[in-house]
N, C-alpha and C positions, 0 to 999 in steps of 0.2 A: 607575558606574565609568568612568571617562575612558581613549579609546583614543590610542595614540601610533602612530600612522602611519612606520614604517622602509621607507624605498626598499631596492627588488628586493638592488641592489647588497649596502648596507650588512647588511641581513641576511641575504642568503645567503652573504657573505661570511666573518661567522662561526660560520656552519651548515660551511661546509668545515674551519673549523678545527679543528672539535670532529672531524667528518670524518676530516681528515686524522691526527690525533689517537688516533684507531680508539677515538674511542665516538660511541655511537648516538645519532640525536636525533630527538626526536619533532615533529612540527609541525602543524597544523592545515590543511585544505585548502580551498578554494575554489573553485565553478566546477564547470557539471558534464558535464566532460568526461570525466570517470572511473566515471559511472552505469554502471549499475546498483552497483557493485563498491564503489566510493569515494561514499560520498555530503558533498556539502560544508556545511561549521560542523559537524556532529556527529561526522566521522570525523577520524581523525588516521593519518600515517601515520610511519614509524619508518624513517629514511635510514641505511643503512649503508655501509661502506668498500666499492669495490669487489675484487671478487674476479676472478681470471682466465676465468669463467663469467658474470659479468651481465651484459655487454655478446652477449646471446642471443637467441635468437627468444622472445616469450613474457614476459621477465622486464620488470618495471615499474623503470622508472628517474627520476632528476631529470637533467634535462640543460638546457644553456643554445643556446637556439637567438635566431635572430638577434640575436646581440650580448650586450645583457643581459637575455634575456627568457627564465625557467626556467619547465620542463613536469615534470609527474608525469606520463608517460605509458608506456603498451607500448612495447613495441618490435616492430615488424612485420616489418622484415626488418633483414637488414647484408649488405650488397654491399661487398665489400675496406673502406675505411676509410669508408663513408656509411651513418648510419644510419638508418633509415627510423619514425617515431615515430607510433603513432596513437593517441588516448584511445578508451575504451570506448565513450564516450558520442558521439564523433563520428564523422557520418554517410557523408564524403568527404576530409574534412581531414586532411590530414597534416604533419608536421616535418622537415627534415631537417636531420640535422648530424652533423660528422665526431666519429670515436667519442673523440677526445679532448676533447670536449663534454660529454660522460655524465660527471657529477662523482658518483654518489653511485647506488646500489641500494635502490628499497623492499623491507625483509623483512620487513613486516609491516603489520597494518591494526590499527588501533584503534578498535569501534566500540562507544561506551558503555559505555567498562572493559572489554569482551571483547576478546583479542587472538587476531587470525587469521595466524597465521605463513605464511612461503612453504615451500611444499612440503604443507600440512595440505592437507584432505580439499576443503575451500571454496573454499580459495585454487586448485586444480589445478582445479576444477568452474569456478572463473568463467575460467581461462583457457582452457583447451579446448574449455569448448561454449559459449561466449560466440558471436552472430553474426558470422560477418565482411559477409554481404551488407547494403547499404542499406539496401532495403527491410526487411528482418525486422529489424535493428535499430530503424529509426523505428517500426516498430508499436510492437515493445518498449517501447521508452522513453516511446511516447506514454499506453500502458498507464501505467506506472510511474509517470510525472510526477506521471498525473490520477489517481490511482487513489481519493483522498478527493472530489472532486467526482463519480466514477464511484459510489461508496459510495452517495454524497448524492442519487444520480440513481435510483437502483434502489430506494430509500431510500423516495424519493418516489411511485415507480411504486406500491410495493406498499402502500404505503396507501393511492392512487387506487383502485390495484382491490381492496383491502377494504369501502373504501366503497361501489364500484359490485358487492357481488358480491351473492348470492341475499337475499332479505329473509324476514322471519319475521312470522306477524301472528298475532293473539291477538285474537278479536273476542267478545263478550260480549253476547248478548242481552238483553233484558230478562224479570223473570219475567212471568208470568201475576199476572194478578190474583187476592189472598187467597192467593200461593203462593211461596215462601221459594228453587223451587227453576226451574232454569232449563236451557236450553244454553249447552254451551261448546265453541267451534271454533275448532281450531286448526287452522293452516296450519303444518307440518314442511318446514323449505326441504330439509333431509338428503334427505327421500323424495317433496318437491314432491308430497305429498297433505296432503287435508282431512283432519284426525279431530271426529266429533262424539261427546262424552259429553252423554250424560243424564242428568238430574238430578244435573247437576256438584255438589258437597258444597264448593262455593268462595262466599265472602264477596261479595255481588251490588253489582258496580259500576260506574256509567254506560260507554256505550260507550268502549271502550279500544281504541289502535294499540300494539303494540312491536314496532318496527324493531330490528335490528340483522345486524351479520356473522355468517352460519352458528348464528343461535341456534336450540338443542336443543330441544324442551317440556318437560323438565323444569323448567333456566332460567327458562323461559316461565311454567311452574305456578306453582314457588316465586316468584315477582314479584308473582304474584297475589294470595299469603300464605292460600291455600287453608284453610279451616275447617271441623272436623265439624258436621254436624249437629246 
């Protein structure tokens, strides 16, 4: 499927109409300045008319800051007519522009057909304890980012140390001569002791090793395919 490329301009242009219009419109986002909360290509967000309240501490807006360049962002503060803009996802960066800049209010998020309203239980959680310091936001995020390579790491680890963990051995004597019947010692990694049976009632077969992670002796027996007498 073939993309058609519209400048900033032309299409937010008639994002206001619809706007101005007082119905809602949805849009897809990019960029991730709105992490954790907004994440970009899968989320979409739903612009509506403003009201006498969304130009607020807190509430998510589209606004055009230098010129023609439009943000989905917070809003951090408003000082008389300046507003101060930050994304979630950014660490020092800020926006400013005067509040007749602010064309348009998110009241909602869309994230794989679930819709998360303003004012809902989600929406007031990612605003309020979201961080505002640096530092605890960049750990966040950097959690966040990497979190399938972080997976894939631990992932890694723990089958390192399956393979390097206790070993199990199963060692098999030979009979006696003229005699059917033998020892058989087992090494238990659970209790890191020897057990010897006598005259084991198991099927006599050249010396054998079995290795593996944490195996039990019973494992170990039935491998053996043990046989009455």
């Amino acid at each position: 499927m073939e993309s058609l490329i519209v400048p900033n301009e032309v299409f937010f242009s008639h994002i206001l109409e619809e706007i101005d219009a007082r119905r809602a419109v949805r849009i897809p986002v990019k960029g991730n300045s709105m992490l954790p909360f907004i994440r970009p290509l899968t989320d979409q967000v739903e612009l509506s008319e403003l009201t006498g309240q969304s130009v607020t501490k807190g509430n998510i807006v589209l606004a055009r800051t230098n010129g023609s360049n439009y943000v989905v962002h917070r809003i951090e503060k408003v000082e008389g007519e300046v507003v101060t803009l930050r994304g979630d996802g950014n660490l020092s960066v800020r926006e400013r522009c005067d509040k007749g800049n602010v064309v348009a209010e998110v009241t909602a998020v869309y994230k794989k057909g679930r819709k998360i309203s303003k004012g809902s239980l989600e929406w007031n959680l990612a605003r309020d304890c979201w961080f505002t310091s640096p530092l605890l936001r960049r750990f966040y995020l950097g959690i966040s980012r990497n979190m399938k390579k972080i997976f894939f790491l631990f992932t890694v680890l723990a089958f390192l140390a399956a393979c390097s963990g206790p070993k199990g051995m199963v060692k098999i004597e030979p009979p006696q001569e003229d005699s059917v019947e033998y020892e058989l010692i087992v090494f238990d990694p659970g209790f890191e002791t020897w057990y010897t049976l006598q005259n084991s009632p198991a099927r006599y077969r050249s010396q054998e090793y079995y290795e593996g992670w944490n195996q039990q002796y019973v494992s170990e027996w039935n491998y053996l395919a043990t046989q009455p007498r």
